[in-house]
N, C-alpha and C positions, 0 to 999 in steps of 0.2 A: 713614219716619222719617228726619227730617235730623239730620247730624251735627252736634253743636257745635264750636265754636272749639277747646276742647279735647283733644276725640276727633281732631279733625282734624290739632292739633300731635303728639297724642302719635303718633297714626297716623306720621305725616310722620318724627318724631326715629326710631321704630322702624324705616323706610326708610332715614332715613340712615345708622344704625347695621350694619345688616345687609348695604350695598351694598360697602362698604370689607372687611367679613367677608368675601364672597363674592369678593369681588376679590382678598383674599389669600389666601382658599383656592386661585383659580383659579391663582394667579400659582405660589402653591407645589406645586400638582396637578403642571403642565406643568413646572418647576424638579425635581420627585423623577422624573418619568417622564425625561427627559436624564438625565439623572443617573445613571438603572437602567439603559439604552441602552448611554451610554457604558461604562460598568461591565462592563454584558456583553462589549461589541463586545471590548474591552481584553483580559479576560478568556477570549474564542474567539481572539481575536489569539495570545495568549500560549499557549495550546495549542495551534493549530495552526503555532506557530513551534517547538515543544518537540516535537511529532509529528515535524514535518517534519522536525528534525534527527534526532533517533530515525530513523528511515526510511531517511535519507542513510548512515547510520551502518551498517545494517543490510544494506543493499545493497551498500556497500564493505568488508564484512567477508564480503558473500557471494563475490564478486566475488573476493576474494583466495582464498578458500576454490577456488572452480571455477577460478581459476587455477594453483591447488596441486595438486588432486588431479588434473587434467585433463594434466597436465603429469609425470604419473607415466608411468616406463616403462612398467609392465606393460599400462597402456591400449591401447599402440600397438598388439599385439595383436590389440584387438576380440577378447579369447577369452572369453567370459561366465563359464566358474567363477574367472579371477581377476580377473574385472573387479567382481564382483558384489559382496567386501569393501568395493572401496573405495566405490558408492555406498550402502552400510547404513553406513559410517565418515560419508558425507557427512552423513545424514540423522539419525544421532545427534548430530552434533557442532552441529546448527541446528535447534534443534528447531519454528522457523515450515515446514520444509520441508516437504510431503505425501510427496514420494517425488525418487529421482534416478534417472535413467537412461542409457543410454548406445546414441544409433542409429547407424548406418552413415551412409555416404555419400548412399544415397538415401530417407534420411530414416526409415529404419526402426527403431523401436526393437527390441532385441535382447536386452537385461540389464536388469532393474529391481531396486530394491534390497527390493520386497516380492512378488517370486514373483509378481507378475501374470501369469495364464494369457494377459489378452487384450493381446497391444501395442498399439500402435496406430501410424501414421505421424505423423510429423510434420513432411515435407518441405513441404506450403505453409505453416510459421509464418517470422517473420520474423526471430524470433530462430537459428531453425535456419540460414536464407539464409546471415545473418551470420555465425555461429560457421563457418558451413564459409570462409568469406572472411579469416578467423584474428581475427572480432574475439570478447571478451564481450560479450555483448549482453543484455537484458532486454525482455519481453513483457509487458502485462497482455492476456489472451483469458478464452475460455470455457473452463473443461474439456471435453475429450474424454470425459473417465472419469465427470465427476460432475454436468456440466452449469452449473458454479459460476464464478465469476470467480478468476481464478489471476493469478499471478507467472511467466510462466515466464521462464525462465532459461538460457543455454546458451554453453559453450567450447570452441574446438576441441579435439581430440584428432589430435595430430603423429604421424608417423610415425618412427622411431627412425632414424638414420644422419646423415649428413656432412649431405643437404640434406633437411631433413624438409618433411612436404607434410603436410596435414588430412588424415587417412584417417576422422573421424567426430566424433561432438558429444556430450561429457557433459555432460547437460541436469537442471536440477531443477524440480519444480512448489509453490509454495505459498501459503497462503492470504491 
């Protein structure tokens, strides 16, 4: 069955009508999807700019913290029942902490602030290296204790007199 002249116009106007439809759909499809992109992109910009100073913030408030307590006389010591206040003081006063502790020279911890039966060393981390070399320093590793990715943390602890020397590292862990 052939078409007529008519069939064929109206056929044809219906084509042109639809092509221009389809055209501005297409144009505004790909215009809303940019649009939702940029939107996002902007929107993960702008929290991980507000993370990120959160973070910064929290790290130099820890950092003053292990510079305060670590710089308490009674540390120089290394005597575990007064040293143990001040890491359960640390770990109150930051509550991101997991725990604080306090090792020796070759890297052994000795005091923690929650009674753990098991120490552990921690003379190959890097943060320990450094704390004993008199700087603050900061770690992300694995936990020892729990298998999980940590913070750790750690500041010398001086010896008391005219020329103080590192005698050990008040270190914290957290998540």
């Amino acid at each position: 069955m052939a078409l007529g002249i008519r069939a064929k116009i109206t056929g044809a106007m219906r084509v042109g009508a639809l092509v221009p439809l389809f055209a501005f759909w297409v144009s505004d499809y790909y215009e809303f999807k940019q649009d939702a992109i940029e939107t996002v992109r902007h929107n993960l910009a702008t929290v991980a700019e507000r993370q990120t100073v959160h973070i910064a913030d929290l790290l130099d408030g820890t950092r003053s913290g292990l510079k305060i307590i670590s710089s308490q006389p009674v540390l120089s010591d290394l005597d575990p029942e007064s040293s143990r206040p001040l890491t359960r003081i640390f770990v109150k006063n930051f509550e991101w902490v997991l725990n604080a502790y306090i090792a020796n020279m070759e890297g052994q911890e000795f005091v923690r602030d929650d009674d753990a039966s098991k120490l552990v060393s921690i003379a190959e981390r890097d943060y320990f290296k450094n704390a004993l070399q008199g700087n603050i320093t900061s770690q992300v590793a694995i936990s020892k204790s729990n298998g999980k990715p940590v913070l750790l943390s750690g500041a010398p602890i001086y010896s008391k007199g005219s020329l103080p020397k590192v005698v050990g590292v008040f270190g914290f862990s957290a998540e």
